[in-house]
PDB file of N, CA, C and O in Angstrom:
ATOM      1  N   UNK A   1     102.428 130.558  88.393  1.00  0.00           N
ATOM      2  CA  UNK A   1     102.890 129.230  88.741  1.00  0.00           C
ATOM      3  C   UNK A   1     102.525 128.246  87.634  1.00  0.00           C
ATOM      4  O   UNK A   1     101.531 128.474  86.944  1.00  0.00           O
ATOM      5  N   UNK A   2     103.206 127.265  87.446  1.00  0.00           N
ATOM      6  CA  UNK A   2     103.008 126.493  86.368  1.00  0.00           C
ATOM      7  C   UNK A   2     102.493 124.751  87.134  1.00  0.00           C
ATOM      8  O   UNK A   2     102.855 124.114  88.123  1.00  0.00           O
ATOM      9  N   UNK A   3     101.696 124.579  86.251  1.00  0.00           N
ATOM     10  CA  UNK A   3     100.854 123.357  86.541  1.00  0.00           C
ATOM     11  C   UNK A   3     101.963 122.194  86.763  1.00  0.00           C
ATOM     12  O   UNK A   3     102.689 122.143  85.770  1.00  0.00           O
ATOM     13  N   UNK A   4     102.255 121.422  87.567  1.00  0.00           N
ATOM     14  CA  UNK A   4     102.944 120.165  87.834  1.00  0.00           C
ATOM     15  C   UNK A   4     102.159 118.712  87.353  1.00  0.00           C
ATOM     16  O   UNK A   4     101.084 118.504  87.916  1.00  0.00           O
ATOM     17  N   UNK A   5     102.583 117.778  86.433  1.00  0.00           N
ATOM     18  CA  UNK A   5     102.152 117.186  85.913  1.00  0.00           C
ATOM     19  C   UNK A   5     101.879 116.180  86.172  1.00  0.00           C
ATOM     20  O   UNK A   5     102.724 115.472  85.624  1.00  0.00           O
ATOM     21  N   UNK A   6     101.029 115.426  86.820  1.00  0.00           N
ATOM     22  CA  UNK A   6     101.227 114.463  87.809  1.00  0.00           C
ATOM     23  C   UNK A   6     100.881 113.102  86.872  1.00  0.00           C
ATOM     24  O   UNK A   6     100.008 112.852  86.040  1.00  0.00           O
ATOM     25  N   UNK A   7     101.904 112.427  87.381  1.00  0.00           N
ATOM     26  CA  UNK A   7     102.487 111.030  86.820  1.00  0.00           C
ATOM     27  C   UNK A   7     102.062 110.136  88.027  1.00  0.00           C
ATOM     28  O   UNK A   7     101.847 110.220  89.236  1.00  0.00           O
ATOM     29  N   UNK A   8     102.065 108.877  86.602  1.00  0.00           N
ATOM     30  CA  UNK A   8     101.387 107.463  87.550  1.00  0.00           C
ATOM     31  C   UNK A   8     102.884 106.617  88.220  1.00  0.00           C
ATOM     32  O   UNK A   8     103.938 106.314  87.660  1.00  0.00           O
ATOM     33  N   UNK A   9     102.508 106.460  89.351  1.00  0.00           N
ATOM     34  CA  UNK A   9     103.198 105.679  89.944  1.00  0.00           C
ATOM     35  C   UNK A   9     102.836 103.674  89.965  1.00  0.00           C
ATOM     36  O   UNK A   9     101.832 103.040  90.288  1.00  0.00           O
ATOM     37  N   UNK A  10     104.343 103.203  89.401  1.00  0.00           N
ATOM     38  CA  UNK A  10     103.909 101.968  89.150  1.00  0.00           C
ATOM     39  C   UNK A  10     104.509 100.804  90.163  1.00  0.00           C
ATOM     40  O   UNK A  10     105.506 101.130  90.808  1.00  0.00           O
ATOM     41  N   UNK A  11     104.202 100.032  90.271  1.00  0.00           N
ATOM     42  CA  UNK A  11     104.643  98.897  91.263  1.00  0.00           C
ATOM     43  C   UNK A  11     106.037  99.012  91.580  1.00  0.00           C
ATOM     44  O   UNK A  11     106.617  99.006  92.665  1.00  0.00           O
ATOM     45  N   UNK A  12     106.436  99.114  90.446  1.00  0.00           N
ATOM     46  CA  UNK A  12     107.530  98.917  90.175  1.00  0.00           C
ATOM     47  C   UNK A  12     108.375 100.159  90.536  1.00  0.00           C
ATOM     48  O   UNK A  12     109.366  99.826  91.185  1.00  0.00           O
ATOM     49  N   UNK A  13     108.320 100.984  90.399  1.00  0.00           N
ATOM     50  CA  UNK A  13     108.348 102.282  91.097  1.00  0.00           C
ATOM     51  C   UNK A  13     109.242 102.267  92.268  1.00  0.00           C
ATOM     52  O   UNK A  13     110.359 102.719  92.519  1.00  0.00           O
ATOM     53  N   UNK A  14     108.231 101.496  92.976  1.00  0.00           N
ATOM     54  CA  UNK A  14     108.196 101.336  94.621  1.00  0.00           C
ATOM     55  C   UNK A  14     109.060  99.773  95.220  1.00  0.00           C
ATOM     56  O   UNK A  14     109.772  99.649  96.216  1.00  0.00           O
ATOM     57  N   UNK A  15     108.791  99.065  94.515  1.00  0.00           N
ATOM     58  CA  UNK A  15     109.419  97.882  95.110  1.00  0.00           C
ATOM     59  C   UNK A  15     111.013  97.787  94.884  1.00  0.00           C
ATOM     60  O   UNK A  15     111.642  98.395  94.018  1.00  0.00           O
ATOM     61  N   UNK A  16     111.606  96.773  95.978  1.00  0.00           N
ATOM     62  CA  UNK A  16     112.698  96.476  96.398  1.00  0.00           C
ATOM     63  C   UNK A  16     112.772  95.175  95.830  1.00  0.00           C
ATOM     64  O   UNK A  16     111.704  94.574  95.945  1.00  0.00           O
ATOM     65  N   UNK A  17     113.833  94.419  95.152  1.00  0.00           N
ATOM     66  CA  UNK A  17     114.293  93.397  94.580  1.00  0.00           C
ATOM     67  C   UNK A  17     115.669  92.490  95.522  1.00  0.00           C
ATOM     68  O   UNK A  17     116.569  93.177  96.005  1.00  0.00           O
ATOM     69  N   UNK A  18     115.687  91.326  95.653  1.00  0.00           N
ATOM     70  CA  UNK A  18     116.910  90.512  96.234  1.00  0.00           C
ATOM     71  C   UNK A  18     117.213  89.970  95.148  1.00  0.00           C
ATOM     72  O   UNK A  18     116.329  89.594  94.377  1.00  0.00           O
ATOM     73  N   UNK A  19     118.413  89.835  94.898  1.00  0.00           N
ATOM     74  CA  UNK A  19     119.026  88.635  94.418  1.00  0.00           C
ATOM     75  C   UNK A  19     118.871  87.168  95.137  1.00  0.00           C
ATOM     76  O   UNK A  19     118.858  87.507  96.321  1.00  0.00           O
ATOM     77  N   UNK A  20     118.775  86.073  95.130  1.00  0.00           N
ATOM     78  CA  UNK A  20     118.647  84.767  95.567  1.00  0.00           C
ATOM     79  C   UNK A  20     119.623  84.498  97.045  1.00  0.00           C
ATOM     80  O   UNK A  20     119.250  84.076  98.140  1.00  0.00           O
ATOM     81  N   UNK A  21     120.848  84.879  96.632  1.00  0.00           N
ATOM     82  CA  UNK A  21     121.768  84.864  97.804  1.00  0.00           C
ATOM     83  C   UNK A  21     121.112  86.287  98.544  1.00  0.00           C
ATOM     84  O   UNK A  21     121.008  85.927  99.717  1.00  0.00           O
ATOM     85  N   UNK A  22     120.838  87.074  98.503  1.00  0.00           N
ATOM     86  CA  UNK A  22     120.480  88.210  99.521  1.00  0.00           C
ATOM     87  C   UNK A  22     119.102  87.544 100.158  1.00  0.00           C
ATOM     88  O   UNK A  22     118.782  87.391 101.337  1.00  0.00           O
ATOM     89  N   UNK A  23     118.598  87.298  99.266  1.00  0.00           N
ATOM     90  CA  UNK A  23     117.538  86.303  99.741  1.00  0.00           C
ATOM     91  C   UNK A  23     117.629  85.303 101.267  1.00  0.00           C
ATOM     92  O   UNK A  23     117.006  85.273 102.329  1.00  0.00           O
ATOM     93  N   UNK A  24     118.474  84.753 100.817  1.00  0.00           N
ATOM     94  CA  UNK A  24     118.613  83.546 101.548  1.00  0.00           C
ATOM     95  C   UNK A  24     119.493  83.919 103.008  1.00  0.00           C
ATOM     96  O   UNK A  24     119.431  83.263 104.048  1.00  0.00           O
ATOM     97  N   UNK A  25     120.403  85.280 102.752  1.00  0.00           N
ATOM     98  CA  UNK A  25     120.493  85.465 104.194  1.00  0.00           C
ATOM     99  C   UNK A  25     119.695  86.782 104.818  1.00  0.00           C
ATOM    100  O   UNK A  25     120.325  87.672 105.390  1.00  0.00           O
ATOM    101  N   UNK A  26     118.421  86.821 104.677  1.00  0.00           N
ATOM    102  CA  UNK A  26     117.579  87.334 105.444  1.00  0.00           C
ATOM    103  C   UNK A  26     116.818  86.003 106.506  1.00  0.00           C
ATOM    104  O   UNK A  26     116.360  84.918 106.149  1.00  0.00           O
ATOM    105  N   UNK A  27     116.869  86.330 107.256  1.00  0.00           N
ATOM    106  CA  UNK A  27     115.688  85.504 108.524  1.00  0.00           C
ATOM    107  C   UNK A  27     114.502  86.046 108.443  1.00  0.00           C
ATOM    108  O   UNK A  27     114.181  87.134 107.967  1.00  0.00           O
ATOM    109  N   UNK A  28     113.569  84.850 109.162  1.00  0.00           N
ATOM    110  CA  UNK A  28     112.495  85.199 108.645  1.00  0.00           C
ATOM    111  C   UNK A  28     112.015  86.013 109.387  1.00  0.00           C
ATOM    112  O   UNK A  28     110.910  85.480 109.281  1.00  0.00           O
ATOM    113  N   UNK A  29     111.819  86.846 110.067  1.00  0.00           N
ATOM    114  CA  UNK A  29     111.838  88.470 110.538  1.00  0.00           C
ATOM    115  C   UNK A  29     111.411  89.102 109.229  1.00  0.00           C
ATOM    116  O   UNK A  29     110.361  89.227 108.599  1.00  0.00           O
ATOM    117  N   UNK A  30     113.190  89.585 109.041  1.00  0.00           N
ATOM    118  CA  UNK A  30     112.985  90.309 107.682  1.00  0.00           C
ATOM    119  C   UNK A  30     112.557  90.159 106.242  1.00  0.00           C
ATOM    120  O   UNK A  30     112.470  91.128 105.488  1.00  0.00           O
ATOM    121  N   UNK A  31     112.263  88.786 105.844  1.00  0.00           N
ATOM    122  CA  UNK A  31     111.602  88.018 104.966  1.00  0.00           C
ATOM    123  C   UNK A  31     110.097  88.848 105.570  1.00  0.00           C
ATOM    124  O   UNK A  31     109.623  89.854 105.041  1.00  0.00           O
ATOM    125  N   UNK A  32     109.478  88.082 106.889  1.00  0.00           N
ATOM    126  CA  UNK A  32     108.043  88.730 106.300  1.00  0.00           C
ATOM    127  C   UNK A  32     107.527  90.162 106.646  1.00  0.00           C
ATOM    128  O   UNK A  32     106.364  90.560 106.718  1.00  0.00           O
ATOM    129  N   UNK A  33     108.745  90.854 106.849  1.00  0.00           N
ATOM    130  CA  UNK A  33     108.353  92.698 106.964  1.00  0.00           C
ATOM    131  C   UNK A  33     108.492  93.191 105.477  1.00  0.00           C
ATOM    132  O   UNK A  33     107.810  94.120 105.043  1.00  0.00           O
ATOM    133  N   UNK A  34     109.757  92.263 104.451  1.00  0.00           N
ATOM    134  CA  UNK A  34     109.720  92.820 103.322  1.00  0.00           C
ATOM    135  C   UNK A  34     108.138  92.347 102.762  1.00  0.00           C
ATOM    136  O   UNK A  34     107.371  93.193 102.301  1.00  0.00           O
ATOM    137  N   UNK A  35     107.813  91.089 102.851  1.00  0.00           N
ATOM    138  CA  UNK A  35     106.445  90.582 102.434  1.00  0.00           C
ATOM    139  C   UNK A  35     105.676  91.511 102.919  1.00  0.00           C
ATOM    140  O   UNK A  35     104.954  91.815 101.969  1.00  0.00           O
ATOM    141  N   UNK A  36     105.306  92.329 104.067  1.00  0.00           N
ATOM    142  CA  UNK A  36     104.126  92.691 104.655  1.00  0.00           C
ATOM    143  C   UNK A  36     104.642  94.338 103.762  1.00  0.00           C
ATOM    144  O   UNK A  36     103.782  94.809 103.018  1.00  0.00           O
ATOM    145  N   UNK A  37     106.030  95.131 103.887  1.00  0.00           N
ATOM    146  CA  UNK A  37     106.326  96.127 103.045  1.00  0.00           C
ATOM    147  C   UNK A  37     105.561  95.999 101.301  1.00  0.00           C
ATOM    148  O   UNK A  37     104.568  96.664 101.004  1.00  0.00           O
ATOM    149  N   UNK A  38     105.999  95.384 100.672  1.00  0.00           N
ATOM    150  CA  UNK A  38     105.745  95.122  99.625  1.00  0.00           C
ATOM    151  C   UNK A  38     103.869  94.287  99.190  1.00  0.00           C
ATOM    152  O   UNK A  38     103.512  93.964  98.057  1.00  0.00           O
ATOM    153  N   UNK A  39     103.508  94.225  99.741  1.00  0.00           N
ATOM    154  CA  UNK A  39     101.899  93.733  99.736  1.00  0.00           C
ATOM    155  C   UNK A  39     101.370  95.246 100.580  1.00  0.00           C
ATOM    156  O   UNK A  39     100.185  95.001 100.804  1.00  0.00           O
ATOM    157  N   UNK A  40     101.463  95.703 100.764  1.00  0.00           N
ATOM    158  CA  UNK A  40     100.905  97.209 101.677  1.00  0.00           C
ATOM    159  C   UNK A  40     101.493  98.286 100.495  1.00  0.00           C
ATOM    160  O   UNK A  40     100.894  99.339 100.277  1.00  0.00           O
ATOM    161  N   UNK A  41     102.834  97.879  99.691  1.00  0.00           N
ATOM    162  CA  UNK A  41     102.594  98.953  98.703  1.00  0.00           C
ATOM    163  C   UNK A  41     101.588  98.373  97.257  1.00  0.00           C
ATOM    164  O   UNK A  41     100.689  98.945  96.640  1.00  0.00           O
ATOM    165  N   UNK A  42     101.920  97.645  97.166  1.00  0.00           N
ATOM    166  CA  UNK A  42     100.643  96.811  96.214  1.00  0.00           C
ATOM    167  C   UNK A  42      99.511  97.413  96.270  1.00  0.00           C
ATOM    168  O   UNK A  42      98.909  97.979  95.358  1.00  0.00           O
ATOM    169  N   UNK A  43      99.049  97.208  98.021  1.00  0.00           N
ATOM    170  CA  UNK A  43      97.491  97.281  97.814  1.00  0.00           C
ATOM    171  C   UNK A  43      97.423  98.791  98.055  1.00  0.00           C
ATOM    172  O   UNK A  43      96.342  99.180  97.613  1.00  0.00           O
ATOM    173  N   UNK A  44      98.289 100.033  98.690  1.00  0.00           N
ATOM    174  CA  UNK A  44      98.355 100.975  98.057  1.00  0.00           C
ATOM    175  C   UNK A  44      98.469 101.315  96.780  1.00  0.00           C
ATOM    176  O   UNK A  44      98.231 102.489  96.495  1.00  0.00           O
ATOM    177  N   UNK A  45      98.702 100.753  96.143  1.00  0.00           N
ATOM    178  CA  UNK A  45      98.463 101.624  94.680  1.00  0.00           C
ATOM    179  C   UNK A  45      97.826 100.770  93.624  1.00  0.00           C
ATOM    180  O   UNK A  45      97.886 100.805  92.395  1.00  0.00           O
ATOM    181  N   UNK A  46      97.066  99.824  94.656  1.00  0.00           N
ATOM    182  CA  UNK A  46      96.067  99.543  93.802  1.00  0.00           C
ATOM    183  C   UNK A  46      94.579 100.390  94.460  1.00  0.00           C
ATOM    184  O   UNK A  46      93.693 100.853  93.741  1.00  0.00           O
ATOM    185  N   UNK A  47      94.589 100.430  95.707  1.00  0.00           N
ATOM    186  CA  UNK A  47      93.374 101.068  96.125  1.00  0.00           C
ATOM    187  C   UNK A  47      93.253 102.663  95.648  1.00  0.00           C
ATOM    188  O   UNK A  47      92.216 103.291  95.866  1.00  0.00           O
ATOM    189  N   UNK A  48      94.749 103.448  94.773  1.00  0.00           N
ATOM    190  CA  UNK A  48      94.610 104.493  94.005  1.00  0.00           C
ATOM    191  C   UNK A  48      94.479 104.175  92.952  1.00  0.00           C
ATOM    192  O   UNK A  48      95.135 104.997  92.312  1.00  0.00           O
ATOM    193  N   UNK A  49      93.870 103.215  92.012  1.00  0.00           N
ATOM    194  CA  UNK A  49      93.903 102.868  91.224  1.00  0.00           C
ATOM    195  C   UNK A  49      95.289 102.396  90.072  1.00  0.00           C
ATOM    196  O   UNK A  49      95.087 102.055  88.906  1.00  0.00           O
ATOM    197  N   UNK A  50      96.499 102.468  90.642  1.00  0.00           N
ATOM    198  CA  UNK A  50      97.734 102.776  89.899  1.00  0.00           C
ATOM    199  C   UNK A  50      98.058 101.381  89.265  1.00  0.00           C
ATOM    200  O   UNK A  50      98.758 101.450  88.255  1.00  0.00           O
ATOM    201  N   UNK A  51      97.674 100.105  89.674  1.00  0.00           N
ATOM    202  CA  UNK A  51      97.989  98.992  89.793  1.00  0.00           C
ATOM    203  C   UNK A  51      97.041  98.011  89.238  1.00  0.00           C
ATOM    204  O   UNK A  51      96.409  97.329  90.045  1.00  0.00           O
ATOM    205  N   UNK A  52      96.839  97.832  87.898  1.00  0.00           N
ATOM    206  CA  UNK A  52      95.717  96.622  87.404  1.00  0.00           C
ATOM    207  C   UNK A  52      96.024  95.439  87.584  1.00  0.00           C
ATOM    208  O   UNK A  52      95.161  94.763  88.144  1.00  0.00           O
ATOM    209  N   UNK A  53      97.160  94.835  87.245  1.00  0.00           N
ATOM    210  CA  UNK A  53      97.833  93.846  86.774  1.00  0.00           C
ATOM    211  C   UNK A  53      98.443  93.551  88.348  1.00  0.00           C
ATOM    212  O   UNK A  53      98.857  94.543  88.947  1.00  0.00           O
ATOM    213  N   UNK A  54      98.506  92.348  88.975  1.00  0.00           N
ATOM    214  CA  UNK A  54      99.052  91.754  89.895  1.00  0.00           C
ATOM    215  C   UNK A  54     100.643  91.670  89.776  1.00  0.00           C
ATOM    216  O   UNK A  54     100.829  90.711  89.026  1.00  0.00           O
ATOM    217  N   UNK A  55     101.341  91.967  89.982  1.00  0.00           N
ATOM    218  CA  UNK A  55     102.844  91.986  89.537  1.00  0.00           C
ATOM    219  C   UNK A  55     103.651  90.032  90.065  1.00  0.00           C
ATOM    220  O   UNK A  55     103.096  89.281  90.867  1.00  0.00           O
ATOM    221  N   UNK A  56     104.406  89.849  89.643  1.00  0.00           N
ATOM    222  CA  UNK A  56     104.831  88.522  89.254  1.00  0.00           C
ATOM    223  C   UNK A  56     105.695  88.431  91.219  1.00  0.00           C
ATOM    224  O   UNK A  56     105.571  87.401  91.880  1.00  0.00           O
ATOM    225  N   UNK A  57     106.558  89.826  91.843  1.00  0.00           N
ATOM    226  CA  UNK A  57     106.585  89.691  92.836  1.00  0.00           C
ATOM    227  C   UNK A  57     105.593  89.605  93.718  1.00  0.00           C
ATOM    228  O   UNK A  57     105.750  89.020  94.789  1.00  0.00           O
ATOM    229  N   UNK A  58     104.385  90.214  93.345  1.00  0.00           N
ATOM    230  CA  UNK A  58     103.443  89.856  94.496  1.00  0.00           C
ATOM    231  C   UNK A  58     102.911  88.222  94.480  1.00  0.00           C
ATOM    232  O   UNK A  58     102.564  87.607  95.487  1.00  0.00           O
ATOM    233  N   UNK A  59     102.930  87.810  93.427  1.00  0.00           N
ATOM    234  CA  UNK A  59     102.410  86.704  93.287  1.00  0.00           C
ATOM    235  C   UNK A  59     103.701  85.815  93.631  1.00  0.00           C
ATOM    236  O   UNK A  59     103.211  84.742  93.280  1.00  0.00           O
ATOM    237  N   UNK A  60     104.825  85.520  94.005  1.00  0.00           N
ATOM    238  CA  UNK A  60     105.880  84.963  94.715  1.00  0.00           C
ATOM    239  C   UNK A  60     105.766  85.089  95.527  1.00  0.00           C
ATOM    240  O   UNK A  60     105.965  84.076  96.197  1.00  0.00           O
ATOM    241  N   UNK A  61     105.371  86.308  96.291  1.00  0.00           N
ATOM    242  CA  UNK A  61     105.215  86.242  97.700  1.00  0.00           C
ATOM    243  C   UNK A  61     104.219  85.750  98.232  1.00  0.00           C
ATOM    244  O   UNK A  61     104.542  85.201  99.285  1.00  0.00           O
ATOM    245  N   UNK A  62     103.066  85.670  98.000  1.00  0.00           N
ATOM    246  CA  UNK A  62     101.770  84.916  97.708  1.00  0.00           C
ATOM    247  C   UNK A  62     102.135  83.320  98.072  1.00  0.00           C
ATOM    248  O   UNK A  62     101.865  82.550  98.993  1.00  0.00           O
ATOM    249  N   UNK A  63     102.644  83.282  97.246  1.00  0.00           N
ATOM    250  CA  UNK A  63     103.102  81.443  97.323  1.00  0.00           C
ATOM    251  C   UNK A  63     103.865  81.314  98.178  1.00  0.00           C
ATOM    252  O   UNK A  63     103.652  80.453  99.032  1.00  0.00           O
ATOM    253  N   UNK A  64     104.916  82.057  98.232  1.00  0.00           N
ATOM    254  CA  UNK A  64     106.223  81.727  99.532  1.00  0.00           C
ATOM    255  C   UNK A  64     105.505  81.736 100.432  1.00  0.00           C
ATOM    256  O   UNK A  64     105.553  80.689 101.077  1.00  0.00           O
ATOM    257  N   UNK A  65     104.806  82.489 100.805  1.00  0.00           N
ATOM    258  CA  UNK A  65     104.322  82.852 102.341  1.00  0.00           C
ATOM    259  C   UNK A  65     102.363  82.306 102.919  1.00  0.00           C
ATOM    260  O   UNK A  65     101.785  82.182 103.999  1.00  0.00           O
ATOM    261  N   UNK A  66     101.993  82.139 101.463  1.00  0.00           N
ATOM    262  CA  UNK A  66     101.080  81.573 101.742  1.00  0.00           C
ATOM    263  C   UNK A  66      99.866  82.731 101.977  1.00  0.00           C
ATOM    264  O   UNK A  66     100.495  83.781 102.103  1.00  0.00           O
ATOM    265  N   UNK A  67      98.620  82.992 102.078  1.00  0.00           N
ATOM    266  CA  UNK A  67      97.510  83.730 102.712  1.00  0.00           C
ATOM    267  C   UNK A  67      98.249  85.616 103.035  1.00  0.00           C
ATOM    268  O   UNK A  67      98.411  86.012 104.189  1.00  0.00           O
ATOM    269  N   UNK A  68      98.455  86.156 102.292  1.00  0.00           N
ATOM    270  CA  UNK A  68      99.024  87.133 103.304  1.00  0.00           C
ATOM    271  C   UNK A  68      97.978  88.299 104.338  1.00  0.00           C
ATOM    272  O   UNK A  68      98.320  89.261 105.024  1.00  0.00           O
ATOM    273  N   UNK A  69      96.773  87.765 104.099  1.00  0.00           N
ATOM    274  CA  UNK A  69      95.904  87.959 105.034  1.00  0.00           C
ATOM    275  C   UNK A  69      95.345  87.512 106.551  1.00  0.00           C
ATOM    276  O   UNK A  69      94.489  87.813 107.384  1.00  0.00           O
ATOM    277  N   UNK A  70      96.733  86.333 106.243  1.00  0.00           N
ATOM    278  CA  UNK A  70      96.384  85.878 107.695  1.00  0.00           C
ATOM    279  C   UNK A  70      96.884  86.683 108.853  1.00  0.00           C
ATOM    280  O   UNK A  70      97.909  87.205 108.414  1.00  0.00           O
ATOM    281  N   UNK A  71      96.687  87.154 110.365  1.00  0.00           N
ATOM    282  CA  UNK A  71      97.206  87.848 110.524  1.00  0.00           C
ATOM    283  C   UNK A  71      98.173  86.723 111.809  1.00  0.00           C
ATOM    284  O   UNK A  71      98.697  87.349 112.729  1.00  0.00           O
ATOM    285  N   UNK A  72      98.275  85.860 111.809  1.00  0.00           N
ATOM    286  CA  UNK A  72      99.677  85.257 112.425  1.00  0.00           C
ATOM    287  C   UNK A  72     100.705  85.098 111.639  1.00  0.00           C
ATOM    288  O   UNK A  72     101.710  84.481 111.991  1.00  0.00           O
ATOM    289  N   UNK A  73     100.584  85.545 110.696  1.00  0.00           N
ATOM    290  CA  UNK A  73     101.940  85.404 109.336  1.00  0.00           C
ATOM    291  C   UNK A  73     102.654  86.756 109.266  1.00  0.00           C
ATOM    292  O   UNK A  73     103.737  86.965 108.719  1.00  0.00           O
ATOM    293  N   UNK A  74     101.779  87.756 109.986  1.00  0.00           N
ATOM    294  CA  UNK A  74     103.157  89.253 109.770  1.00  0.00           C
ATOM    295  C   UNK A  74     103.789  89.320 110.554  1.00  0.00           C
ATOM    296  O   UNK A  74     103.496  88.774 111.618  1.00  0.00           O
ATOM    297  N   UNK A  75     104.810  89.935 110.415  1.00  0.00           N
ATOM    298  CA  UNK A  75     105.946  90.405 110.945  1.00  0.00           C
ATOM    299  C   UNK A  75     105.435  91.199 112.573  1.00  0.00           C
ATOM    300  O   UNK A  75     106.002  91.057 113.656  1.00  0.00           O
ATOM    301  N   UNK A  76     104.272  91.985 112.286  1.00  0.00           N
ATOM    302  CA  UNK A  76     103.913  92.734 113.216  1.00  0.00           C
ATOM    303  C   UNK A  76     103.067  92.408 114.546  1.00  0.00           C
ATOM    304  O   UNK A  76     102.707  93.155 115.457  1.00  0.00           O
ATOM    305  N   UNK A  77     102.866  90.958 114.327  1.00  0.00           N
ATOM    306  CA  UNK A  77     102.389  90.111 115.115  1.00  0.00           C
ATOM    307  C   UNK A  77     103.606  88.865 116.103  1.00  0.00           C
ATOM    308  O   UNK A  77     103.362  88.369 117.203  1.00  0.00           O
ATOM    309  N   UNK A  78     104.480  88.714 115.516  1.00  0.00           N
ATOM    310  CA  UNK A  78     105.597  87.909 116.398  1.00  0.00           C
ATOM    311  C   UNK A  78     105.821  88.380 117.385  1.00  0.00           C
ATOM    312  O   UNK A  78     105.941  89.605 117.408  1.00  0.00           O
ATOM    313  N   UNK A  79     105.981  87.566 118.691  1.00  0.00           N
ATOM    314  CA  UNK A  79     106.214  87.776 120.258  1.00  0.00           C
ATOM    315  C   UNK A  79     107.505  88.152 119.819  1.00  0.00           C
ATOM    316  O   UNK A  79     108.351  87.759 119.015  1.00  0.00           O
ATOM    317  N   UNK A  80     107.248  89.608 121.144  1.00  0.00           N
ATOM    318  CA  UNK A  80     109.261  90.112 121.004  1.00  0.00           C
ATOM    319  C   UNK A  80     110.000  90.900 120.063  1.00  0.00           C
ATOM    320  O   UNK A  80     111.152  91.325 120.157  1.00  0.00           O
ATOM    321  N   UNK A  81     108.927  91.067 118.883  1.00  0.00           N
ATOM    322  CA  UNK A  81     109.603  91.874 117.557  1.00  0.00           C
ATOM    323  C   UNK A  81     108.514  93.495 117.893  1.00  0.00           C
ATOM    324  O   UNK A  81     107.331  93.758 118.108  1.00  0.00           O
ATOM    325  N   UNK A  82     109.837  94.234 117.756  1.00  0.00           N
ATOM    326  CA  UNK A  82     109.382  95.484 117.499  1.00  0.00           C
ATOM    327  C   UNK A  82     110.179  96.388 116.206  1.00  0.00           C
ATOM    328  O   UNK A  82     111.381  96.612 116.067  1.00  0.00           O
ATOM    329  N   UNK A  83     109.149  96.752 115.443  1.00  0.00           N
ATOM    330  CA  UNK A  83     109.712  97.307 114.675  1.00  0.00           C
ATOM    331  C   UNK A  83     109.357  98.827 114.809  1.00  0.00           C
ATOM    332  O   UNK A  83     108.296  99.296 115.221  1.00  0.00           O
ATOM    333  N   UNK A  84     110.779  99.685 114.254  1.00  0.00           N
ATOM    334  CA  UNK A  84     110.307 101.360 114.350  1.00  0.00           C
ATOM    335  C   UNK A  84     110.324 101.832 112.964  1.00  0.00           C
ATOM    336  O   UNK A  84     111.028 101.528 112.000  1.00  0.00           O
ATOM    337  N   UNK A  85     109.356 102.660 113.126  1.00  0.00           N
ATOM    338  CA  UNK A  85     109.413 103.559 111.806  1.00  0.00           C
ATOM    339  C   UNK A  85     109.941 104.868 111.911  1.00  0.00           C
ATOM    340  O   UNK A  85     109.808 105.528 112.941  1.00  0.00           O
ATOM    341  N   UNK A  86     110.520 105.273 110.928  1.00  0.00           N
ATOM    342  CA  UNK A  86     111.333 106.685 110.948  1.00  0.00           C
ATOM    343  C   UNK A  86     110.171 108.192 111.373  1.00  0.00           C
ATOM    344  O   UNK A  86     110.634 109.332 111.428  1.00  0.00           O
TER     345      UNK A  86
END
């Protein structure tokens, strides 16, 4: 068997991008599941070390949304929202 070479996975890798208009017709639902998606892959691959550098989307989302540690700001906390995972 031959050795598989294991490669770094980068932010960038993983994240999802809007254009401004795709942007703007998301509600905020899906605005802060992509925020809570995208800060959970962050701090995954920073807690594997993959991730030094803060990426320029995390830091937009940061500002848009403010604290993303608060926990009345996720998605997974709104009365009435259920989300499923595959």
């Amino acid at each position: 068997m031959s050795q598989l070479a294991m490669e770094s996975v980068s932010f960038e890798d993983v994240a999802v991008y809007f254009t401004w208009q795709e942007w703007q017709d998301l509600d905020l639902v899906q605005k802060l599941l992509y925020r809570d998606v995208m800060l959970e892959n962050y701090s995954s691959l920073v807690s594997l070390g993959c991730c030094m550098i803060k990426p320029e989307l995390i830091l937009m989302l940061e500002r848009e949304f403010g604290s993303w540690m608060a926990p009345d700001t996720s998605v997974w906390n709104l009365p009435g929202q259920s989300v499923c995972t595959g």
